[in-house]
TORDRENNU-491565 format. One line per field, with one value per residue (C-alpha): residue number from 1; residue in one letter; x, y, z. Coordinates in Angstrom, 3 decimals. Example, Ala and Ser with C-alpha at 12.3 -4.5 7.8 and 13.67 -1.06 7.14 Angstrom:
nr	[1 2];
rest	[a s];
u	[12.300 13.670];
v	[-4.500 -1.060];
w	[7.800 7.140];
This chain:
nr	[1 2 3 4 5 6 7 8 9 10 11 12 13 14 15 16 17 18 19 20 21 22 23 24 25 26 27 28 29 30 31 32 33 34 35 36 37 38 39 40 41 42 43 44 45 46 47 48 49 50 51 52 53 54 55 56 57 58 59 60 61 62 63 64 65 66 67 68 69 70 71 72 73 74 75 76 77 78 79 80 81 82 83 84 85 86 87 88 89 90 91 92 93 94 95 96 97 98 99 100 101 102 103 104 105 106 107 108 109 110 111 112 113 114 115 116 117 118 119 120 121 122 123 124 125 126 127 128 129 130 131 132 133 134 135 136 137 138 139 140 141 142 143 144 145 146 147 148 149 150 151 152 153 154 155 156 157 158 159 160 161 162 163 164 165 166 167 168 169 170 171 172 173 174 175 176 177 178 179 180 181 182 183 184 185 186 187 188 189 190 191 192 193 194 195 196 197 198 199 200 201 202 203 204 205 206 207 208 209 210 211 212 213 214 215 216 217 218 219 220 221 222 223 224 225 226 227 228 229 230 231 232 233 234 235 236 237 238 239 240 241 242 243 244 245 246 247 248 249 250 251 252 253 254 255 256 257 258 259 260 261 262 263 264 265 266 267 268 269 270 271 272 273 274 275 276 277 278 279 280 281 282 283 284 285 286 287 288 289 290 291 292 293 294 295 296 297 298 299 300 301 302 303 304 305 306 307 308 309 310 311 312 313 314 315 316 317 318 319 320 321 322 323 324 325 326 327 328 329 330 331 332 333 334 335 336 337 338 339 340 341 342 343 344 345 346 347 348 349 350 351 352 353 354 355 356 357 358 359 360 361 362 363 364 365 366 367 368 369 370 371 372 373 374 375 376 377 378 379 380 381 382 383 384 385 386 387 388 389 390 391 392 393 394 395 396 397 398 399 400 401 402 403 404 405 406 407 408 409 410 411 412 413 414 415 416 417 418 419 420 421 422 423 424 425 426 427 428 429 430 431 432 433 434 435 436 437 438 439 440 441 442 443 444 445 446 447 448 449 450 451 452 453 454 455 456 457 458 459 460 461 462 463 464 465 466 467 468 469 470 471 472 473 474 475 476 477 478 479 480 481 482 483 484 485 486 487 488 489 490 491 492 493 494 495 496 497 498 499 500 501 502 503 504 505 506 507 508 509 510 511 512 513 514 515 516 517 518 519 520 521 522 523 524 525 526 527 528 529 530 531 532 533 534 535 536 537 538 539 540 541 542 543 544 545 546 547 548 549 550 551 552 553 554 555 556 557 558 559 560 561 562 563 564 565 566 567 568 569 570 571 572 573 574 575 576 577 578 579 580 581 582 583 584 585 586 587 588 589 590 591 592 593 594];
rest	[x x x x x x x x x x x x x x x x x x x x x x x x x x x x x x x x x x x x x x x x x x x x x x x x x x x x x x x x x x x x x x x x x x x x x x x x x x x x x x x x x x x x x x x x x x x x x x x x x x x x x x x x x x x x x x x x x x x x x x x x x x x x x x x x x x x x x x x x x x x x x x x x x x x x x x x x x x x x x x x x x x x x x x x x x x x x x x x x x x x x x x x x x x x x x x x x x x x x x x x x x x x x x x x x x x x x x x x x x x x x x x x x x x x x x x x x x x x x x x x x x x x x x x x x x x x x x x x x x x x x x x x x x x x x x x x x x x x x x x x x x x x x x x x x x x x x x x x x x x x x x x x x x x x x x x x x x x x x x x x x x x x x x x x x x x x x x x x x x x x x x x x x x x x x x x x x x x x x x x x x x x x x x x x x x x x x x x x x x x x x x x x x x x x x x x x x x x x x x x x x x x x x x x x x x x x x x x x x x x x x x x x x x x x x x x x x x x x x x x x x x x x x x x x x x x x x x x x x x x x x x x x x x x x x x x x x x x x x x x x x x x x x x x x x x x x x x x x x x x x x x x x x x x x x x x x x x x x x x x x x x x x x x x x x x x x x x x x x x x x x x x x x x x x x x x x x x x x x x x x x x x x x x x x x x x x x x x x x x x x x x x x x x x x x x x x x x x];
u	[0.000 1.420 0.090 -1.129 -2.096 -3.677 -6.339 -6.754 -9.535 -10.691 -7.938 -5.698 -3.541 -5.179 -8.463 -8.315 -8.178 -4.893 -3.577 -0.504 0.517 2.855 4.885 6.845 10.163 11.201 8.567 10.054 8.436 10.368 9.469 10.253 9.028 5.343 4.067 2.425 4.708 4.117 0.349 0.710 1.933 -0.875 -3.521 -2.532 -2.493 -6.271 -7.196 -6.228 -8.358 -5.824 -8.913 -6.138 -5.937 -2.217 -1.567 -2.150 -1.104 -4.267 -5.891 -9.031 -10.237 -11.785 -8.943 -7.735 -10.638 -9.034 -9.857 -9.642 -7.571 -7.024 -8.542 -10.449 -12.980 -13.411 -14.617 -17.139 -15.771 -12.008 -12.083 -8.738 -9.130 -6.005 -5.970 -3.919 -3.120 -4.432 -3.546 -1.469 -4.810 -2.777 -5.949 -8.849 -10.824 -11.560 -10.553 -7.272 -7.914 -8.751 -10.155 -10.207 -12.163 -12.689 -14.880 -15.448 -17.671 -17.964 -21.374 -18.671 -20.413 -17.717 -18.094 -15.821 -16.316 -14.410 -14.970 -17.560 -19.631 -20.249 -17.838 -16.891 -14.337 -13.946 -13.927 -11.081 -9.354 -9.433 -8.628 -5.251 -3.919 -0.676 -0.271 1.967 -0.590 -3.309 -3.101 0.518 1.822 5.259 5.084 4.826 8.266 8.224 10.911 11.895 10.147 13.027 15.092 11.570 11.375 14.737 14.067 10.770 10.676 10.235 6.092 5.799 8.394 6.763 3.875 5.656 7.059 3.336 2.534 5.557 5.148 1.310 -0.411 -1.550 -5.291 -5.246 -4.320 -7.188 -9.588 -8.409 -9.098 -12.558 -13.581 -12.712 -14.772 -17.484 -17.353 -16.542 -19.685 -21.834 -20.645 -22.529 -25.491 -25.537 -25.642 -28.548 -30.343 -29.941 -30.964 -34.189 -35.368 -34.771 -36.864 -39.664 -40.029 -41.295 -43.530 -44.813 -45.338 -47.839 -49.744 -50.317 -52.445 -54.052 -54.849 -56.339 -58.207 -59.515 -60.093 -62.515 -64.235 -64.805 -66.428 -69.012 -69.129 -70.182 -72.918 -73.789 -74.218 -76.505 -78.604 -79.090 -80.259 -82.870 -83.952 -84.583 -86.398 -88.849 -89.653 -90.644 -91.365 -94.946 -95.761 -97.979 -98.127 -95.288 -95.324 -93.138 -92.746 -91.416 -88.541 -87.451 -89.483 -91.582 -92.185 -93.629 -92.976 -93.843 -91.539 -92.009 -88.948 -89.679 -89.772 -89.729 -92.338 -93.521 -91.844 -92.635 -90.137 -89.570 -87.486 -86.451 -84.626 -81.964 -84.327 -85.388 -82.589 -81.528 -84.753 -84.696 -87.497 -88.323 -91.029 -91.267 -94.988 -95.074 -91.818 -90.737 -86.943 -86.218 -82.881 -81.167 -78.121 -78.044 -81.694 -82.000 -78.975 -80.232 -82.367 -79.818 -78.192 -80.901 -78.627 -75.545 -76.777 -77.268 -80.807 -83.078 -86.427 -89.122 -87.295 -88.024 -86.106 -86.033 -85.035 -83.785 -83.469 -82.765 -84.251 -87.328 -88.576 -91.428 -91.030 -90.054 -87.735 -89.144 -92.046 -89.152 -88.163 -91.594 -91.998 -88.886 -88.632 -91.874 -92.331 -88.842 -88.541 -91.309 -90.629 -90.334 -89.499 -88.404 -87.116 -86.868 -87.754 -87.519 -90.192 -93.622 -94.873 -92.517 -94.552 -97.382 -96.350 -95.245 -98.508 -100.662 -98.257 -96.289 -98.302 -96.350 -98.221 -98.477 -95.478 -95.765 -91.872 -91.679 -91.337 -91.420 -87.925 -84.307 -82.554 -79.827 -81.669 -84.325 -81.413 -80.402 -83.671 -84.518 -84.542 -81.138 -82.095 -83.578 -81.263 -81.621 -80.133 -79.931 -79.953 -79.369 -78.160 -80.143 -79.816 -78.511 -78.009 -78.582 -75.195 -75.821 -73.336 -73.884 -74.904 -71.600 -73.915 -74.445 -70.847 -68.738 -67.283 -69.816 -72.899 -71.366 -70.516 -74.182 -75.559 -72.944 -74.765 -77.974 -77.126 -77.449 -73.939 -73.447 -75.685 -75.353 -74.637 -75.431 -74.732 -75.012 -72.937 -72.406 -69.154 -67.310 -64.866 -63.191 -60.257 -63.171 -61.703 -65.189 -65.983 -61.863 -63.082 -66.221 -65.267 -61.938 -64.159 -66.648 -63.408 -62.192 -65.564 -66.519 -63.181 -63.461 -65.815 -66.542 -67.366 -68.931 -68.346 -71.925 -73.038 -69.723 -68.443 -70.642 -71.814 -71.148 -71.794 -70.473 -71.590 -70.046 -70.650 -70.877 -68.426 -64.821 -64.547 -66.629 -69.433 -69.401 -70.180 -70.041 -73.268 -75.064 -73.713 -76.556 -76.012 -75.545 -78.914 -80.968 -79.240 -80.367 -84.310 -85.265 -86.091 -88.664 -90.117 -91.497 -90.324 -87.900 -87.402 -85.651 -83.550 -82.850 -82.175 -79.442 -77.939 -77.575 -75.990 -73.469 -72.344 -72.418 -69.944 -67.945 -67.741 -67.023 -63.494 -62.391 -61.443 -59.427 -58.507 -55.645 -53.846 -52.820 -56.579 -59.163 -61.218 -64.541 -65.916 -67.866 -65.762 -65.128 -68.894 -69.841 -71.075 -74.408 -74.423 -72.774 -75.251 -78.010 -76.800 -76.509 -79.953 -81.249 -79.668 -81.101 -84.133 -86.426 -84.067 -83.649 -87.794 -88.292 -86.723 -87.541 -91.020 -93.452 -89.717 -89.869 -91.984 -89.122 -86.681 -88.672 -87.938 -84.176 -82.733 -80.687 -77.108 -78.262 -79.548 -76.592 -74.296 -76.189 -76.967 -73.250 -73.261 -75.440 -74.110 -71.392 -72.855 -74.829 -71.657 -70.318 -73.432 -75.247 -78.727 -78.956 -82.898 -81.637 -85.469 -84.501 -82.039 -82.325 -85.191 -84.414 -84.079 -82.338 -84.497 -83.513 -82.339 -83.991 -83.259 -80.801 -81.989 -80.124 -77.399 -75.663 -75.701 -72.940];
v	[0.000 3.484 6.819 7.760 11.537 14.158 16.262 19.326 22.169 25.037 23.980 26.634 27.954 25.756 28.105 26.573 22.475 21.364 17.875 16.554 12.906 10.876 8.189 5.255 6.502 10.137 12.870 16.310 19.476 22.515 25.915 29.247 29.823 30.724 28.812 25.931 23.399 22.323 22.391 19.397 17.341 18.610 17.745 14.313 14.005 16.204 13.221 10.385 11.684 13.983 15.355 17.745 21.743 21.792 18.906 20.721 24.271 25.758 26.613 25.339 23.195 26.042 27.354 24.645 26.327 28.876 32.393 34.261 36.887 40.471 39.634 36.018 35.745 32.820 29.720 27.229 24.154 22.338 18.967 16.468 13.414 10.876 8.211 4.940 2.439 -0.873 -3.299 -5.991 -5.427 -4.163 -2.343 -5.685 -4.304 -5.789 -2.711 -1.703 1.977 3.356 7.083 8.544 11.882 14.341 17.395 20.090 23.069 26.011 25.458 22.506 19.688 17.418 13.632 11.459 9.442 5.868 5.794 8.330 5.990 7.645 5.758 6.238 7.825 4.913 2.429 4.986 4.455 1.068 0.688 2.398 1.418 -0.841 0.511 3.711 6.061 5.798 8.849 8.915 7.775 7.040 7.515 11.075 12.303 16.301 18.095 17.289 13.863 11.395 13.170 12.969 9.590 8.488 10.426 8.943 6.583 3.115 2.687 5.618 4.101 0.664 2.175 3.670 -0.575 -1.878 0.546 -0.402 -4.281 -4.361 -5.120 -1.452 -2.933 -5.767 -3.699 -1.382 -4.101 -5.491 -1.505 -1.541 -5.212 -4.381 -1.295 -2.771 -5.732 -3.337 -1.475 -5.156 -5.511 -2.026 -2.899 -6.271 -4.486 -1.859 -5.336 -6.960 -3.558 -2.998 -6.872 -6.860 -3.736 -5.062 -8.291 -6.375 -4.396 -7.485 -9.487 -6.084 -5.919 -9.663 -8.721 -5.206 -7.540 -10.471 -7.574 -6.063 -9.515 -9.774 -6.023 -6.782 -9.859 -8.410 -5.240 -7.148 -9.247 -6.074 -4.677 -7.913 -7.316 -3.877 -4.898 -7.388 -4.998 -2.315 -5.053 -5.759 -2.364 -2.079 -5.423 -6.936 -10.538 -11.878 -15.414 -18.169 -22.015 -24.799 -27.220 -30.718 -29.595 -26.034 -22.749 -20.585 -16.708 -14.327 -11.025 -7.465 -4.618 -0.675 1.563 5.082 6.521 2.984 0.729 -2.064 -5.787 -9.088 -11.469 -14.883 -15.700 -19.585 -20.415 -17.939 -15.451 -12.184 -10.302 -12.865 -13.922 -16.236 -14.877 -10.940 -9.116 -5.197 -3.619 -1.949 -3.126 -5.890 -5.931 -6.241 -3.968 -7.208 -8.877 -11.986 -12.278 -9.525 -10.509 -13.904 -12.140 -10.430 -14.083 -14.593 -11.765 -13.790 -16.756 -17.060 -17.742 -17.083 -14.227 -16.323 -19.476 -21.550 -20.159 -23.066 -21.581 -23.843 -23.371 -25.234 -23.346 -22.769 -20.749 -18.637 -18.056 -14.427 -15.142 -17.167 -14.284 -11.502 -13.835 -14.156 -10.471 -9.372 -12.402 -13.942 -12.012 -11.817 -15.650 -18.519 -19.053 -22.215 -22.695 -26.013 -26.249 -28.350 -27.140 -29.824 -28.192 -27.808 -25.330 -22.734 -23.501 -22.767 -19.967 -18.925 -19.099 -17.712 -14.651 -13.656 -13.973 -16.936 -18.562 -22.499 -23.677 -27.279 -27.899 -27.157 -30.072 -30.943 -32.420 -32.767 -30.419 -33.065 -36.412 -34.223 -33.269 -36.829 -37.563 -35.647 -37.417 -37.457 -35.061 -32.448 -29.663 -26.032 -22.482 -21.766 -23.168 -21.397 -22.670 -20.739 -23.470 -22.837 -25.193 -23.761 -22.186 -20.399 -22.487 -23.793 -27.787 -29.784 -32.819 -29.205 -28.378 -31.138 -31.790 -34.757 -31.690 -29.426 -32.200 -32.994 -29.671 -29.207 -32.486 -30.677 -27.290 -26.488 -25.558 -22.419 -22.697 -20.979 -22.105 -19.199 -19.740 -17.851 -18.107 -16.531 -16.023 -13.390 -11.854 -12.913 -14.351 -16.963 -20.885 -22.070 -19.472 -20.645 -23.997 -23.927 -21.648 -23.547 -26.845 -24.923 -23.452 -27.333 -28.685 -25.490 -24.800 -21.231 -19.186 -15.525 -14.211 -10.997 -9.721 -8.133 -6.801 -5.241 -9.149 -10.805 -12.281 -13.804 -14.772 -17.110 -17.426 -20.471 -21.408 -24.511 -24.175 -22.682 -19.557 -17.285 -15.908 -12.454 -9.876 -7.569 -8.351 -6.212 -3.699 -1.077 -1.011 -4.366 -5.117 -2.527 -3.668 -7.233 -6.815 -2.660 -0.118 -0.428 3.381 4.039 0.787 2.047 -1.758 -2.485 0.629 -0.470 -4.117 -2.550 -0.859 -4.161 -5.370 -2.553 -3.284 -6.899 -6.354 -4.243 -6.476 -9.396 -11.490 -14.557 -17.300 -20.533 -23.583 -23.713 -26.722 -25.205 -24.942 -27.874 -29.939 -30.730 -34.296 -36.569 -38.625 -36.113 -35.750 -35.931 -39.374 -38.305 -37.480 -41.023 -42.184 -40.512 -42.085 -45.557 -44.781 -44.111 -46.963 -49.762 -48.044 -50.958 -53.586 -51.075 -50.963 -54.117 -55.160 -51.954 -53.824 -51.514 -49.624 -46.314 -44.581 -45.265 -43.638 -40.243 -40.117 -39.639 -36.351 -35.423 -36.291 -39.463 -40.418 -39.838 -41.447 -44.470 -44.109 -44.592 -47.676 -49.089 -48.154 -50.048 -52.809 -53.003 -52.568 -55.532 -57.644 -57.975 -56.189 -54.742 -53.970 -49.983 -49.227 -48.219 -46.290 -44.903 -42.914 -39.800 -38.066 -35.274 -31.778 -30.875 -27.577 -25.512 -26.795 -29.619 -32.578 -31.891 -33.478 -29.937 -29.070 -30.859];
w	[0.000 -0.800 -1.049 -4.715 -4.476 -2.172 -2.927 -0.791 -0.826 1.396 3.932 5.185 2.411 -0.328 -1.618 -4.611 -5.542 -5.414 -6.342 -5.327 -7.214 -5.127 -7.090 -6.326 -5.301 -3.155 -3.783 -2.241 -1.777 -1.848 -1.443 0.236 3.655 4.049 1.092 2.409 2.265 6.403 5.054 3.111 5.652 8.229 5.555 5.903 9.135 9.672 6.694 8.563 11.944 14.017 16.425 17.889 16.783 17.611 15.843 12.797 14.359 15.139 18.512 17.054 14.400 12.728 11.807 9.210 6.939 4.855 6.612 2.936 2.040 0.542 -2.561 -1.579 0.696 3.744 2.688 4.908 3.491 4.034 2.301 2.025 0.031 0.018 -2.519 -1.717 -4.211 -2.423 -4.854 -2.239 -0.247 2.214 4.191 4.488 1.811 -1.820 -3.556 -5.558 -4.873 -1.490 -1.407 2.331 2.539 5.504 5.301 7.708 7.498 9.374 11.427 13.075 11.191 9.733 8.094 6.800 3.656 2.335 -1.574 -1.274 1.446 4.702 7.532 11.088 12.630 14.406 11.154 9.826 12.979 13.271 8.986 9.398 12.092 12.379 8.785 9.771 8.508 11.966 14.650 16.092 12.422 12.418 8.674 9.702 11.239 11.953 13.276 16.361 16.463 16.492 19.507 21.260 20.673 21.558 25.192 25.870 28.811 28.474 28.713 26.053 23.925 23.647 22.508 19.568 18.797 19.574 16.601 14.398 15.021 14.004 18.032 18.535 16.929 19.473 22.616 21.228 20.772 24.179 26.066 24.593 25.270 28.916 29.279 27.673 30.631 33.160 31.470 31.675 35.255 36.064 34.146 36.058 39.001 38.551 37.171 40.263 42.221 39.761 40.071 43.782 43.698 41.361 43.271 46.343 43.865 42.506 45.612 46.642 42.737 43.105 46.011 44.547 41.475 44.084 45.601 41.944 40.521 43.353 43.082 39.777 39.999 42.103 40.534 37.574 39.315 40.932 37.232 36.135 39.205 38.362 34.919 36.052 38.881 36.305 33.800 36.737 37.430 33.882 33.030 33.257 33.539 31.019 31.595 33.014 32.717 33.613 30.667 31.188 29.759 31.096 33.012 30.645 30.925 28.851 29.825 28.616 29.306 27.971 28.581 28.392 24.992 23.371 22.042 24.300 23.956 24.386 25.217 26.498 29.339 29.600 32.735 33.268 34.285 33.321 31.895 29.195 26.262 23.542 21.756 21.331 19.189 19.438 18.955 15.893 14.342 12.305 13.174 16.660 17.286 18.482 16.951 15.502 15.584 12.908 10.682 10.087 7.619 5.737 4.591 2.068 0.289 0.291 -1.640 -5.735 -5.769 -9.005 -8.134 -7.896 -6.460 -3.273 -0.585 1.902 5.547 8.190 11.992 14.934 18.017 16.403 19.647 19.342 15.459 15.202 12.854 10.994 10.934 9.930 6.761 5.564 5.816 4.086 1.363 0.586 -2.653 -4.256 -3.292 -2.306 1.273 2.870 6.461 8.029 11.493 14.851 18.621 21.555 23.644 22.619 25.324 23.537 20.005 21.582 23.521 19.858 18.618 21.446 22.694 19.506 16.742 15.122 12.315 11.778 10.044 9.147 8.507 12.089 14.484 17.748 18.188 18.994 16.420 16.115 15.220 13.234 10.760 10.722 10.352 6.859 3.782 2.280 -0.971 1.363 1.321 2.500 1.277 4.949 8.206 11.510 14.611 17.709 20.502 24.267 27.171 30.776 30.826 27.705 25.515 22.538 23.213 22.765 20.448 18.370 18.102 16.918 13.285 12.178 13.599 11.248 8.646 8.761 8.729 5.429 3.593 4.483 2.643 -0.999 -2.991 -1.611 1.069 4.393 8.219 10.846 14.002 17.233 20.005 23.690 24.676 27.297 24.416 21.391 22.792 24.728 24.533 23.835 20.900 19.344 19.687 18.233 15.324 14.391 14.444 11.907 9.678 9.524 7.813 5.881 4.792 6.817 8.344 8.929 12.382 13.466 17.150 18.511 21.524 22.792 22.018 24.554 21.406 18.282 14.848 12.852 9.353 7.017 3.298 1.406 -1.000 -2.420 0.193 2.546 1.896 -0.203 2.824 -0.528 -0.944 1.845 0.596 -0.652 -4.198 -5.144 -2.908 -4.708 -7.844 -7.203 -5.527 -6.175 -4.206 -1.443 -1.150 2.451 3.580 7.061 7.810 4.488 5.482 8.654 7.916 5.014 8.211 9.586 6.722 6.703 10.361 9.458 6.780 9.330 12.009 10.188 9.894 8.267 10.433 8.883 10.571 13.219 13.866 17.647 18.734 19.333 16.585 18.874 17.748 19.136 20.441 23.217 24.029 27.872 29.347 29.315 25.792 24.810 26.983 25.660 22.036 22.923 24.810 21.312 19.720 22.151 23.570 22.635 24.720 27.709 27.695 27.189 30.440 32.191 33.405 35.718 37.044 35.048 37.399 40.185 37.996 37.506 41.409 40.804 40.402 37.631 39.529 41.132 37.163 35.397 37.634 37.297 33.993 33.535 35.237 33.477 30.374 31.294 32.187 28.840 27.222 28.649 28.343 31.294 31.898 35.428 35.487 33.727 33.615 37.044 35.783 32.384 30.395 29.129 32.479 31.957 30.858 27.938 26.122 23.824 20.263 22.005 24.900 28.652 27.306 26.558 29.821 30.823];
């Protein structure tokens, strides 16, 4: 490596670009005094990274810029460029030519440039030295530098033969790796200090979060009983029953400024309904209910056509009731369906106007699908079925449910489902949805409610359903306008927020597939009741009356016993034990309740 030429501007004497070529053998420089010969020399040293004034003979490093003159004015810019021939690849880099640049400008701002890429100080450091050219260079000898060297003392003088044999880089290296473990150690330290610290502090929030955990359990039971105080200050009974199934009550509440409504309460009591009709109104203001009506928009279905609707959860038929009103007329509505207790039909009928639908039945959703002739196919089918708890019925959550419900669809038929769940992050809704995805393909869902509830929507066939659909234009596009009609405006509204709400949700190998294999005991027993419910009979005798005695614990238990014994053969009287004694769900027998 040698030096090839120097390029100097702007600093000190140099105003203009000067270029100085250095060849292979003895370049001199000769001169009188005063004409910038010494300049040279400091521009190669300022080049290389001298930080000191003095080096260069300045008191500052503002004064290497050249300060004008009588008939030149100051400049803001000194720039030295050296060029080395690198062709032995003396310096580590793949380059035959080497350009080093160093710019400073009057504001103070300087940079420093390696073949016109921006580079550290520290990189230029750390490229020249051990080479003769670094800071210190003993390539550069000025007057009076060898009698100072020859009367250094010994520590300063082995610096100068740690340069000239090549370690200076390694004793550098060797400085900085031991402040930056000296620097470690300290950090290690205040670590140790904050986690001590934060350990106390955690130890206390463990208990303020105990403590909150608690407040806001019964703040939020405090909130529920607020609600159901406030529906029974408004709310009127109109007429309660006990089924054999589940308590019945029809109740009739009128908020002030709102239209009254009429709503059935099963079980849970009086601040959660499963059926709702508002005076006046066809659309009830609640989510799902109301978006089951918009699906009819998602599917490819000719004007004029059957539209064959299918639920499970039949109820009290208001929405059944809604799709009449908004589709008999573009389509020829049909409406098949399956509710387990027949007090709610009738309550249906006699409190909320529903009309006689004879594809309605009196029946276990499940077995009723199973039960349909295998051509009968639907362009929708909703799932609207609760247990106790408010869950979904595991026999109506599994992958052979939804494979079922998928043979009972028409190509591109629809699946709605609504669900209760306590946020979107809920196990039970990731379950339930993921098991949905992995028959369907995928499936949209649509947080409602302030996610307290949820619905999921799937298609049968390639993709989700088109959400694009609810949009206004393409529905006016496809069925008209409806002047004066505020319910078609509304239920567009829905569609909007449907469209808004909803995401698509594939299948995840890290989350559970429900099947039926995993079903409760009483559900398995409840199937192999089904299966042999003419042998269990016919050696149940006069006993079934002693069985109706048993509560619901005391039956199950021993309807696992005996379903074990069967299993292995031997009879032990199950009259006694077995015979349907569970009370079922809505939509679903007890057997979702556990």
């Amino acid at each position: 490596m040698h030096l090839k030429r120097l390029e100097a501007f702007g600093f000190k004497s140099f105003a203009d670009r000067m270029e100085f070529d250095f060849g292979r053998g003895v370049t001199g420089i000769v001169g009188p005094n005063g004409c910038g010969k010494s300049n040279v020399v400091d521009a190669l040293k300022w080049a290389l990274g001298d930080q000191r004034p003095t080096s260069v003979r300045g008191t500052e490093m503002a004064d290497v810029l050249f300060a004008g003159s009588g008939g030149r004015k100051p400049l803001g810019l000194a720039e030295v460029s050296l060029t080395f021939d690198n062709a032995d690849r003396f310096l580590p880099l793949d380059l035959d030519e080497v350009v080093l640049t160093r710019r400073l400008y009057r504001d103070g701002t300087s940079e420093y440039l390696l073949n016109r890429d921006q580079a550290r100080l520290k990189d230029i450091r750390e490229l020249f030295m051990d080479t003769g050219g670094g800071r210190g260079a003993l390539a550069i000898l000025e007057q009076g530098k060898i009698d100072a060297v020859l009367q250094e003392n010994a520590v300063e003088r082995r610096l100068v033969f740690e340069e000239a044999a090549g370690i200076a880089r390694y004793r550098l290296r060797q400085k900085e790796t031991q402040r930056r473990i000296e620097h470690l150690d300290e950090n290690l330290l205040r670590l140790r200090d904050i986690l001590s610290v934060s350990e106390k502090q955690l130890r206390s929030m463990r208990a303020q979060a105990g403590r909150a955990e608690r407040y806001r359990a019964l703040e939020e039971s405090l909130r529920a009983k607020r609600v159901e105080l406030g529906l029974w200050r408004y709310a009127r009974l109109l007429e309660e029953r006990e089924s054999d199934l589940q308590y019945l009550a029809v109740r009739e509440d009128a908020w002030p400024g709102e239209p009254p409504r009429r709503v059935l309460c099963i079980n849970e009591g009086v601040y959660t309904y499963h059926a709702l009709r508002v005076e006046g109104r066809v659309l009830t203001e609640a989510r799902p209910y109301d978006d089951y009506s918009l699906i009819p928009f998602l599917l490819d279905l000719p004007p004029g056509a059957v539209l064959r609707a299918g639920v499970l959860g039949y109820a009290c038929g208001v929405d059944a009731g809604q799709w009449r009103h908004f589709w008999e007329g573009p389509y020829r509505v049909e409406v098949l369906g399956a509710e387990i207790d027949g007090e709610v039909l009738a309550l249906g009928r006699e409190r909320f106007g529903a009309p006689e639908e004879p594809g309605v039945a009196e029946a276990d959703g499940r077995p009723w699908l199973e039960a349909l002739p295998e051509g009968s196919r639907m362009h929708f089918l909703v799932i609207d079925a609760f247990a106790r708890e408010l869950y979904v019925p595991f026999h109506l959550a599994t992958r052979e449910f939804f494979a079922l419900c998928r043979r009972r669809l028409e190509p591109g038929g629809i699946l709605a489902m609504n669900v209760y769940a306590v946020g979107a992050s809920s196990p039970h809704l990731a379950a339930l949805e993921n098991t949905m995805a992995s028959v369907f393909g995928s499936c949209l869902r649509a947080s409602q409610h302030g996610g307290t509830n949820f619905l999921l929507l799937a298609r049968n066939g390639e993709g989700p359903a088109d959400l694009g659909r609810l949009g206004r234009a393409q529905a006016r596009a496809r069925f008209g306008e409806r002047p004066g009609t505020a319910e078609w405006e509304r239920l567009l509204d829905h569609g909007a927020a449907l469209a808004a709400d909803a995401a698509v949700v594939v299948p995840r190998g890290d989350l559970p597939v429900l099947t039926d294999d995993d079903a409760p005991l009483e559900w398995m027993t409840d199937r192999f009741l089904r299966e042999n419910e003419d042998r269990i009979l016919a050696e149940a005798g006069d006993s079934v009356a002693e069985l109706r005695r048993l509560d619901r614990r005391q039956s199950w238990l021993l309807a696992g016993i005996a379903l074990l014994g069967l299993g292995a053969g031997v009879i032990l009287n199950p009259a006694q034990i077995i015979k349907r004694w569970a009370a079922p769900t809505r939509a679903g027998s007890g057997i979702g309740r556990a």
